[in-house]
SEZA-819071 format. One record per atom (N, C-alpha, C, CB): residue in three letters; x, y, z; atom name; residue number from 1. Coordinates in Angstrom, 3 decimals. Glycine has a CB too. Example, Ala and Ser with C-alpha at 12.3 -4.5 7.8 and 13.67 -1.06 7.14 Angstrom:
<sites>
<'Ala', <13.190, -5.690, 7.800>, 'N', 1>
<'Ala', <12.300, -4.500, 7.800>, 'CA', 1>
<'Ala', <13.200, -3.300, 7.800>, 'C', 1>
<'Ala', <11.308, -4.473, 9.046>, 'CB', 1>
<'Ser', <12.850, -2.250, 7.080>, 'N', 2>
<'Ser', <13.670, -1.060, 7.140>, 'CA', 2>
<'Ser', <12.900, 0.030, 7.870>, 'C', 2>
<'Ser', <14.084, -0.598, 5.725>, 'CB', 2>
</sites>
This chain:
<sites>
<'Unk', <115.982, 117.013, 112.223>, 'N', 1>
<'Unk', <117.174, 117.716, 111.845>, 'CA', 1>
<'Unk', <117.242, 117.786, 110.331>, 'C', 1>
<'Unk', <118.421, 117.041, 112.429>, 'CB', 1>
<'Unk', <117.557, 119.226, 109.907>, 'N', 2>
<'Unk', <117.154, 119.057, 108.359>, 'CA', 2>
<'Unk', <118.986, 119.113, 107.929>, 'C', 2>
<'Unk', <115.842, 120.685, 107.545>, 'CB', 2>
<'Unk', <119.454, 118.718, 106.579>, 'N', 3>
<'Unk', <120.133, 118.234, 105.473>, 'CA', 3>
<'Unk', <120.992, 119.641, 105.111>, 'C', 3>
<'Unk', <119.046, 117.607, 104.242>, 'CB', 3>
<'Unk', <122.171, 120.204, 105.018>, 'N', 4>
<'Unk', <122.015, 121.170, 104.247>, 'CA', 4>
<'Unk', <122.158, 120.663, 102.641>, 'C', 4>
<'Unk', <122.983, 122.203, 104.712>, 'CB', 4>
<'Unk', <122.562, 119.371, 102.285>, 'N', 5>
<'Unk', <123.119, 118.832, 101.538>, 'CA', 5>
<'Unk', <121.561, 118.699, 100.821>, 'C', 5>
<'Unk', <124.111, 117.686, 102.033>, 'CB', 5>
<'Unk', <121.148, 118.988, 99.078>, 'N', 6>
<'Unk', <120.135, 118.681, 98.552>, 'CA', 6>
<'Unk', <120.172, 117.610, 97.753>, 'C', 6>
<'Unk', <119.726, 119.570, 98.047>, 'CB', 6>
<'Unk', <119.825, 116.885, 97.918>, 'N', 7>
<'Unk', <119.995, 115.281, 97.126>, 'CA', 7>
<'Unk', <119.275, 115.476, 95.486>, 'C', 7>
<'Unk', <118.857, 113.770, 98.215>, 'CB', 7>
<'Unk', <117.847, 115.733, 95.957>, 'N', 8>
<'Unk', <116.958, 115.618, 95.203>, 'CA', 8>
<'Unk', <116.098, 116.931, 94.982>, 'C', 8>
<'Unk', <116.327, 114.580, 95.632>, 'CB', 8>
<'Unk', <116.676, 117.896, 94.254>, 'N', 9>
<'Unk', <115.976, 119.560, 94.335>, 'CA', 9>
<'Unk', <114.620, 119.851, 94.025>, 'C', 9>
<'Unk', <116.626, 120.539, 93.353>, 'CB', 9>
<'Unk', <114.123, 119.030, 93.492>, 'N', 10>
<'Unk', <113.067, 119.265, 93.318>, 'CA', 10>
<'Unk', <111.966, 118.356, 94.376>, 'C', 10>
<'Unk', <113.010, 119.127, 91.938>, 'CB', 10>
<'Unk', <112.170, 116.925, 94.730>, 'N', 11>
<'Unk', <111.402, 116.222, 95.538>, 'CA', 11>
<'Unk', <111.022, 117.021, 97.081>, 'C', 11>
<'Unk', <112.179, 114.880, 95.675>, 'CB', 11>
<'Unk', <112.877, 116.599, 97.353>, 'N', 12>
<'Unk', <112.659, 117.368, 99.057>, 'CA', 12>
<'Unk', <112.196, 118.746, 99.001>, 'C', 12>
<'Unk', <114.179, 117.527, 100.023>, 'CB', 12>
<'Unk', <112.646, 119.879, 98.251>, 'N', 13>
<'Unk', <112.119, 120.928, 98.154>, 'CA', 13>
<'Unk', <110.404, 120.941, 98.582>, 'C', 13>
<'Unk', <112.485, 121.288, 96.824>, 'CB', 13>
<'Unk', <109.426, 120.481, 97.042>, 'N', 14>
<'Unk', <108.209, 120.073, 97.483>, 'CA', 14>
<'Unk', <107.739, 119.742, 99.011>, 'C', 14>
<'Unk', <108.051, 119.058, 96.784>, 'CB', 14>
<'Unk', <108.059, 118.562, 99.300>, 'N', 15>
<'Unk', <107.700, 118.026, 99.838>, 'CA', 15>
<'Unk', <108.325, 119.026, 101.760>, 'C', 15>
<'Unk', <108.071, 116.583, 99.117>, 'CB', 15>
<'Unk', <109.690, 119.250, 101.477>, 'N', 16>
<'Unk', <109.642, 120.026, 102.817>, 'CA', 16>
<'Unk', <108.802, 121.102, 102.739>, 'C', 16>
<'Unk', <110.944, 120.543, 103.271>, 'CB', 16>
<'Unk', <108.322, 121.802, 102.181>, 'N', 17>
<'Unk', <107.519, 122.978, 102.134>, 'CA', 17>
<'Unk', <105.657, 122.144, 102.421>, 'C', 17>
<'Unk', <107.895, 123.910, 100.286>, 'CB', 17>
<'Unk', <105.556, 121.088, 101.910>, 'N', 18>
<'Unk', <104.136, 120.164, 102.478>, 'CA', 18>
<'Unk', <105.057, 120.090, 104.224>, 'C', 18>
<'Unk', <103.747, 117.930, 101.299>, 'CB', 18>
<'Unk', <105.948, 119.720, 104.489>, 'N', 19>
<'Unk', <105.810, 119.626, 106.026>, 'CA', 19>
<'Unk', <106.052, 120.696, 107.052>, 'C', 19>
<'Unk', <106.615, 118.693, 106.417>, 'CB', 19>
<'Unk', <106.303, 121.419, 106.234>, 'N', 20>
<'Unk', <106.472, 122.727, 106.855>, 'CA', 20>
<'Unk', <104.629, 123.784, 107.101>, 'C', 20>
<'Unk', <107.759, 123.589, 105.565>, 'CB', 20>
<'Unk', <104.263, 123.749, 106.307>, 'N', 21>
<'Unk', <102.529, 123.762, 105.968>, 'CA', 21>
<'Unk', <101.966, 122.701, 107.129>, 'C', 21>
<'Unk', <102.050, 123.059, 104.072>, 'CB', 21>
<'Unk', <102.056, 121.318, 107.075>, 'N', 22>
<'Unk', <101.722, 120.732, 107.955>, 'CA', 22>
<'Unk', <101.814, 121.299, 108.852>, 'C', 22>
<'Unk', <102.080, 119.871, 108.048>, 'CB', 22>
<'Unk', <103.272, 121.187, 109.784>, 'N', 23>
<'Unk', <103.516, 121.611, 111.115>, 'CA', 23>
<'Unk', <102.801, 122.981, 111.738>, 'C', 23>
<'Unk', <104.950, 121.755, 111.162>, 'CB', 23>
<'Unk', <102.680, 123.751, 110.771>, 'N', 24>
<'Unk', <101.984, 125.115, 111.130>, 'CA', 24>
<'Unk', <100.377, 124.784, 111.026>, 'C', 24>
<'Unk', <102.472, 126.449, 109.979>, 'CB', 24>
<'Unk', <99.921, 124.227, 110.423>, 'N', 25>
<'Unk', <98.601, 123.304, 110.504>, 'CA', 25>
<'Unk', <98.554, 122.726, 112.025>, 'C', 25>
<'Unk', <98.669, 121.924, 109.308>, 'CB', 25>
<'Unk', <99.567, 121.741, 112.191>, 'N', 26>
<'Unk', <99.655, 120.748, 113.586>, 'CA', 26>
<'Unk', <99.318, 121.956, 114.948>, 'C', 26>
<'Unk', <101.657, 119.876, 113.776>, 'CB', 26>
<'Unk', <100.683, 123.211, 114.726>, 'N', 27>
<'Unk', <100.053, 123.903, 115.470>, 'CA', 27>
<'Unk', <99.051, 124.785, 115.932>, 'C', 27>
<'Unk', <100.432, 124.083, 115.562>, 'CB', 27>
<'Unk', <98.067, 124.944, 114.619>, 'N', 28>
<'Unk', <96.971, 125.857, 114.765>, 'CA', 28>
<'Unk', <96.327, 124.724, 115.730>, 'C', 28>
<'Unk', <96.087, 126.427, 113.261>, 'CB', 28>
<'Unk', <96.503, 123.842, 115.072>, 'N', 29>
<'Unk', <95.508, 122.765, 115.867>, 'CA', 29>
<'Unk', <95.560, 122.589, 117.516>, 'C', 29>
<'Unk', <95.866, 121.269, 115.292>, 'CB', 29>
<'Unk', <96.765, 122.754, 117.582>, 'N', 30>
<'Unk', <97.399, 122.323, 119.379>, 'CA', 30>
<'Unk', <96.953, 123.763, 119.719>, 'C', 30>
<'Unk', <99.592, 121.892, 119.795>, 'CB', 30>
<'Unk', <96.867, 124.520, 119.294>, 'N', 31>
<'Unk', <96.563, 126.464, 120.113>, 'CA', 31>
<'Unk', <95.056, 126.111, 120.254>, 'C', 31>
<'Unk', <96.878, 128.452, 118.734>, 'CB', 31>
<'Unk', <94.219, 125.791, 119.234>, 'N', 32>
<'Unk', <93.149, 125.776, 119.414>, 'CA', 32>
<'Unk', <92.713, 124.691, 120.403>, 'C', 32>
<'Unk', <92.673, 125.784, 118.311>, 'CB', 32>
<'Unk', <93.200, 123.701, 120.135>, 'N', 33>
<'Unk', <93.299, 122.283, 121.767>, 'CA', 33>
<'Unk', <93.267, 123.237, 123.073>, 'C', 33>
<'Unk', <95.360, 121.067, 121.960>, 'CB', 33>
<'Unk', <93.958, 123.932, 123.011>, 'N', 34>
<'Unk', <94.377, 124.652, 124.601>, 'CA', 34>
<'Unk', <93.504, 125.479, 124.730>, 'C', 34>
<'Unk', <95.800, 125.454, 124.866>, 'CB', 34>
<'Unk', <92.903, 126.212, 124.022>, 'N', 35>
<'Unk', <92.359, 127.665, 123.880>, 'CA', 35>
<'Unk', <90.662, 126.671, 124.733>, 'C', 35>
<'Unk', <92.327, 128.618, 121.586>, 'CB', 35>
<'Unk', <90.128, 125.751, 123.605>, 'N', 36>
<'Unk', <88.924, 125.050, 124.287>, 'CA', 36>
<'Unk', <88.756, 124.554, 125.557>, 'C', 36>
<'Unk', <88.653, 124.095, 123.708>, 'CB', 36>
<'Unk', <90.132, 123.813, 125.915>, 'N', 37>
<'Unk', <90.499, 123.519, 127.095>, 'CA', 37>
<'Unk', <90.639, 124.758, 128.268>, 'C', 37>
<'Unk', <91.684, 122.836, 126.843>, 'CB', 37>
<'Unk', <90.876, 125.435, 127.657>, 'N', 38>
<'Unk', <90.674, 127.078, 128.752>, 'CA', 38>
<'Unk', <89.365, 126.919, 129.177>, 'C', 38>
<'Unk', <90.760, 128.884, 127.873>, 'CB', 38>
<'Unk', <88.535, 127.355, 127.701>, 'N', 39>
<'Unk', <87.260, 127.611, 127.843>, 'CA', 39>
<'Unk', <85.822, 126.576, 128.570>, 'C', 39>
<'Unk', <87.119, 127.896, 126.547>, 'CB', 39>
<'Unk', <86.166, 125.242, 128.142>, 'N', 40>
<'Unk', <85.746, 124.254, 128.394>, 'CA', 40>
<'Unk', <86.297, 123.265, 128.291>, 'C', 40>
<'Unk', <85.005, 124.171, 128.033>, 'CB', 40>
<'Unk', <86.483, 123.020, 129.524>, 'N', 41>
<'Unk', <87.517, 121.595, 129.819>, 'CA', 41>
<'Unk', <86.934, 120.075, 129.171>, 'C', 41>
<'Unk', <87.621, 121.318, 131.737>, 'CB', 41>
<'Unk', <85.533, 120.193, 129.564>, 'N', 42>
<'Unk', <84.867, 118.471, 128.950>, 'CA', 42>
<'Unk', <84.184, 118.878, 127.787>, 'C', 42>
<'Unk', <83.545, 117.481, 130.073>, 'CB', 42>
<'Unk', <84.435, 119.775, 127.582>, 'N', 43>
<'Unk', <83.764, 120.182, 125.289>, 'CA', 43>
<'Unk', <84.305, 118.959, 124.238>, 'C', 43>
<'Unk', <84.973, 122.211, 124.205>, 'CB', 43>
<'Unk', <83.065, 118.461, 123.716>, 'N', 44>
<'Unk', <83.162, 117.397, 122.810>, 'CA', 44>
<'Unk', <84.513, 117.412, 121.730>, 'C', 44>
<'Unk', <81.810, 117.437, 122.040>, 'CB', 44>
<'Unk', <84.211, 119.095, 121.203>, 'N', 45>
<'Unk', <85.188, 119.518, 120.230>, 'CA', 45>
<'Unk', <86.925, 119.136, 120.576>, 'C', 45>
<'Unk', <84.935, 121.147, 120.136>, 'CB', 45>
<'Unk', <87.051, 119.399, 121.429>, 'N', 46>
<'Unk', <88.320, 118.884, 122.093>, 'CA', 46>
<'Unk', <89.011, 117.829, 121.738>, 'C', 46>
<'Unk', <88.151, 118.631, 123.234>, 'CB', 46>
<'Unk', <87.834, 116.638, 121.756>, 'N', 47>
<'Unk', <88.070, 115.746, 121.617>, 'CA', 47>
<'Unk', <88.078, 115.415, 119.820>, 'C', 47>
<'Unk', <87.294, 115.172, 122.552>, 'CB', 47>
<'Unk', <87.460, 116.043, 118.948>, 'N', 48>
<'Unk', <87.215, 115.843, 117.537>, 'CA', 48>
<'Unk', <88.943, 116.746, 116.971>, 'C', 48>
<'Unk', <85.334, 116.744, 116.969>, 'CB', 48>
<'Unk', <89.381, 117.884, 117.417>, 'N', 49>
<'Unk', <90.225, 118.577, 117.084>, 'CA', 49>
<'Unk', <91.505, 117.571, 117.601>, 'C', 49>
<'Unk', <89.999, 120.018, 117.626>, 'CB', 49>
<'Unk', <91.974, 117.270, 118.656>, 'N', 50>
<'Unk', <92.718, 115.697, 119.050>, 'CA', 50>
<'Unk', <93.008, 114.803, 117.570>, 'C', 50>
<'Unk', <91.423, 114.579, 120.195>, 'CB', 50>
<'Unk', <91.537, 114.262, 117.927>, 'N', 51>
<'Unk', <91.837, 112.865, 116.836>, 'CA', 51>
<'Unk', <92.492, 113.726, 114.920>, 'C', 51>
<'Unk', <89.546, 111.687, 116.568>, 'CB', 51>
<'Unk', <91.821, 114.846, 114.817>, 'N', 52>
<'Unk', <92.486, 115.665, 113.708>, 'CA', 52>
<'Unk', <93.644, 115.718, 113.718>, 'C', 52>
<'Unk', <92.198, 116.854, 113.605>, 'CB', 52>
<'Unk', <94.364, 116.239, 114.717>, 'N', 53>
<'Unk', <95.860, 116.825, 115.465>, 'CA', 53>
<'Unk', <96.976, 115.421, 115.035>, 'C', 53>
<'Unk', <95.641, 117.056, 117.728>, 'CB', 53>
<'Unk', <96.265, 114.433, 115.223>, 'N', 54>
<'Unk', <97.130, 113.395, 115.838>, 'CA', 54>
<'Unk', <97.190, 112.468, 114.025>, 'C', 54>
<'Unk', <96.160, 112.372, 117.598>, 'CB', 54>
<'Unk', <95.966, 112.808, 113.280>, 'N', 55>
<'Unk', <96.313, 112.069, 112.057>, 'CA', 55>
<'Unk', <96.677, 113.244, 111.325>, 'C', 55>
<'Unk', <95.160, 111.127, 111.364>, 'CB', 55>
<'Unk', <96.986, 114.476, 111.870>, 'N', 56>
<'Unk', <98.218, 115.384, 110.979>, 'CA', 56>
<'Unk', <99.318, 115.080, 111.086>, 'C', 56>
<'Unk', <98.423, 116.715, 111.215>, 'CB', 56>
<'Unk', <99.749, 114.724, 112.284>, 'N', 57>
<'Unk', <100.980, 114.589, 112.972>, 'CA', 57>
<'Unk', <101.427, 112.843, 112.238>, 'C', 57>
<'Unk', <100.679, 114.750, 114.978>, 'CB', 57>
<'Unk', <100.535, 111.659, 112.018>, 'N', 58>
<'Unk', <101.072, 110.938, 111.235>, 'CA', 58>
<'Unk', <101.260, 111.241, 109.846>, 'C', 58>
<'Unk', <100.553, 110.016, 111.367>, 'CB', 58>
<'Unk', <100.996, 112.141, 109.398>, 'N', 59>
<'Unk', <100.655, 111.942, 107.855>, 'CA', 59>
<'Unk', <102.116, 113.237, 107.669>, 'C', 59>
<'Unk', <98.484, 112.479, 107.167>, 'CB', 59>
<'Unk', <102.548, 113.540, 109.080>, 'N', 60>
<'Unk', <103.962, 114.297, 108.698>, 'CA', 60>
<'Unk', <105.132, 113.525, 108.959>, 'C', 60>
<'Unk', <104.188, 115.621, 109.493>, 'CB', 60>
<'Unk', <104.852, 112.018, 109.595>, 'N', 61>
<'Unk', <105.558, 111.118, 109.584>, 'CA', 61>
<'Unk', <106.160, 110.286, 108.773>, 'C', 61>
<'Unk', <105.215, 110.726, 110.043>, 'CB', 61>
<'Unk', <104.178, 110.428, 108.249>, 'N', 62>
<'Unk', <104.954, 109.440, 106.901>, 'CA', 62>
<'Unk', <105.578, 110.372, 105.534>, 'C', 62>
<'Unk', <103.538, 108.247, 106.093>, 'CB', 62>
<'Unk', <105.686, 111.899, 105.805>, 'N', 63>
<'Unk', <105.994, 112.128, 104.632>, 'CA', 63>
<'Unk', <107.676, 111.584, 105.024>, 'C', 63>
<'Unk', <105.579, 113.771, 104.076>, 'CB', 63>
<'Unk', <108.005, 112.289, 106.366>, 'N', 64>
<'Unk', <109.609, 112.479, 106.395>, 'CA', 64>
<'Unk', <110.172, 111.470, 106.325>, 'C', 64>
<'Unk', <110.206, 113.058, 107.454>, 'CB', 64>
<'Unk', <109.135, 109.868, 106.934>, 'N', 65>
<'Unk', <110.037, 108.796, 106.262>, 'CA', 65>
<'Unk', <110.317, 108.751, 105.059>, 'C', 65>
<'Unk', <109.663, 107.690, 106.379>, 'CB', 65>
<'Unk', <109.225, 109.004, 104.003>, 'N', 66>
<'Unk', <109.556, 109.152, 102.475>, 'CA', 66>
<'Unk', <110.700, 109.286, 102.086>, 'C', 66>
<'Unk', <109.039, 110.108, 101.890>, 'CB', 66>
<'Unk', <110.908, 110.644, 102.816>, 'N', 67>
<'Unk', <112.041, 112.013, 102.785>, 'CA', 67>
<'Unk', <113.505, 110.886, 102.787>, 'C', 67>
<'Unk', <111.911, 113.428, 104.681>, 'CB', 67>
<'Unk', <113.483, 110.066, 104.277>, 'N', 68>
<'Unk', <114.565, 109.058, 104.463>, 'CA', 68>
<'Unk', <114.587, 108.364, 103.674>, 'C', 68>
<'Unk', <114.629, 108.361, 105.421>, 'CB', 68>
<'Unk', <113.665, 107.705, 103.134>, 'N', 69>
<'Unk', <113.925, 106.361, 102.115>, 'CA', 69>
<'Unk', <114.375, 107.156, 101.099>, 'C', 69>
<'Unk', <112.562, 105.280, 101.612>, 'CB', 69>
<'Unk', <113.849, 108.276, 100.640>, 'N', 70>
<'Unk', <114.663, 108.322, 99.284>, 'CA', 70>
<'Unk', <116.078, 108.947, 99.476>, 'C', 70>
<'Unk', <113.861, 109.221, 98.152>, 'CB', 70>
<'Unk', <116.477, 109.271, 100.193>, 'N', 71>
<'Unk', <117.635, 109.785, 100.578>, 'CA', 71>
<'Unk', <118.716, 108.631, 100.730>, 'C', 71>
<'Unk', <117.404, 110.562, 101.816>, 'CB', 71>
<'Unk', <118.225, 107.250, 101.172>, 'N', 72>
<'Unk', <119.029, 106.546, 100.998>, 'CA', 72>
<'Unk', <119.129, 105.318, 99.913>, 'C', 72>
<'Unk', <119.111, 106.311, 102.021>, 'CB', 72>
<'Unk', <117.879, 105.732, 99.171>, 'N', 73>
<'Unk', <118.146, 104.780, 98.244>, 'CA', 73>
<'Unk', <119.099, 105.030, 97.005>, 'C', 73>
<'Unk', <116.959, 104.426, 97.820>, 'CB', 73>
</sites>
C-alpha cells in the first residue's frame, strides 16, 4: 500500500521508481516461467529463471523495508 504523504522527496521517489522497475522485471520473469512451462514442462531453464524470479522478489523486499525504516525513523 503506497503513502500519499512524501516524507522524503527525493529518497522514496528514487527508490519507488527502482521498485516499480523491479516488479515489471519480477513480471517479465513470471510470463516467461509460464510461457516455458507451456512449452516444456521439465526444461532446465525453468528452473534457472525461478531461482532469478525469487532473488528479484527479495531484493524488492529489502528495498521496501528500507522504504519502512526510514519512514519511521
Amino acid at each position: 500500500m503506497r503513502s500519499s504523504t512524501v516524507w522524503k522527496p527525493v529518497g522514496p521517489v528514487r527508490k519507488n521508481a527502482e521498485i516499480e522497475r523491479l516488479y515489471l522485471e519480477l513480471a517479465s520473469f513470471n510470463e516467461r516461467i509460464q510461457e516455458l512451462e507451456k512449452q516444456h514442462p521439465e526444461a532446465s531453464k525453468i528452473e534457472a529463471l525461478r531461482v532469478s524470479a525469487l532473488a528479484l522478489a527479495r531484493q524488492i523486499d529489502e528495498i521496501c523495508c528500507l522504504n519502512v525504516n526510514e519512514l519511521t525513523d
